[in-house]
C-alpha positions, 0 to 999 in steps of 0.5 A: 561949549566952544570956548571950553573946547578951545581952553583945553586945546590951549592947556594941552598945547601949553608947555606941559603939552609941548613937553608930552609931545617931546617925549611921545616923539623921542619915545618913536625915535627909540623905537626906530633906532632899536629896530635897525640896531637889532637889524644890524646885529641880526645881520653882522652875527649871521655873517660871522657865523657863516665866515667864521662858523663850525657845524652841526646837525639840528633837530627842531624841537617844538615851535612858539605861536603868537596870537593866543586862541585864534591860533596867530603865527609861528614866532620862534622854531626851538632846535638843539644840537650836539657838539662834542656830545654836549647838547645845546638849545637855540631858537630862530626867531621869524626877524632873524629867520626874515633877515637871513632870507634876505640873503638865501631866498628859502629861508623865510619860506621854510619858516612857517613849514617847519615840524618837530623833528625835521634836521638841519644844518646849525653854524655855530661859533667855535668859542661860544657854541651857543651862538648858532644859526639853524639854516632853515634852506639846508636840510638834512636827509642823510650823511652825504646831504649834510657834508655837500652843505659843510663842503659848500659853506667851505669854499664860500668861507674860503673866498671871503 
């Protein structure tokens, strides 16, 4: 029985099993490079959009679940927006939502208490409106609320 025991250890470790390991560890590697390059671009997009970006007002739409029947966590927030009275439609997924927090604290925390058809502030870019962030950390109440958040963003683009 041990010697059965220990020939297989040796088939496994033999060059086919080198080889599987090899390509189990290059398939970890991958994994870990994709995670930081969607990190990077989840970053590098927002700080454009908050450089460069122009303004609307969103309303969330509907929210995504994951988990299936035991009810699990809130993924993506739906939101559209309008711009020149062209409508468009957007999600904020919990790793952007959880990146951008990383910058304005309020963000992630609003994530999870957010309902259909409460407003906020979207930035989007001028050339590609698709492209749009919803700032989940500024909320839109009336008029005056959502021009004291364009006036603000201004001046930050401004000193950039």
């Amino acid at each position: 029985m041990v010697n059965s025991n220990l020939s297989t250890i040796r088939k496994l470790f033999g060059w086919k099993g080198k080889i599987i390991i090899f390509i189990v560890i290059c398939f970890f590697i991958f994994l870990i490079k994709l995670q930081f390059h969607n990190t990077y671009k989840a970053k590098d997009n927002v700080m454009i959009l908050f450089k460069k970006g122009s303004f609307s007002i969103g309303e969330i739409d509907g929210v995504d679940y994951s988990g299936g029947a035991t009810g699990g966590y809130m993924t993506d927030i739906i939101y559209s927006y309008d711009i020149n009275n062209k409508k468009y439609s957007n999600y904020l997924n919990s790793f952007t939502a959880n990146e951008i927090s990383k910058e304005s604290k309020n963000i992630y925390l609003s994530f999870d208490n957010s309902h259909k058809g409460e407003r906020y502030l979207v930035i989007f870019e001028e050339n590609n409106p698709k492209n749009s962030i919803l700032c989940l950390d500024r909320p839109i109440k009336d008029s005056l609320n959502y021009m004291h958040y364009i006036t603000d963003i201004k001046a930050i683009q401004r000193n950039k």
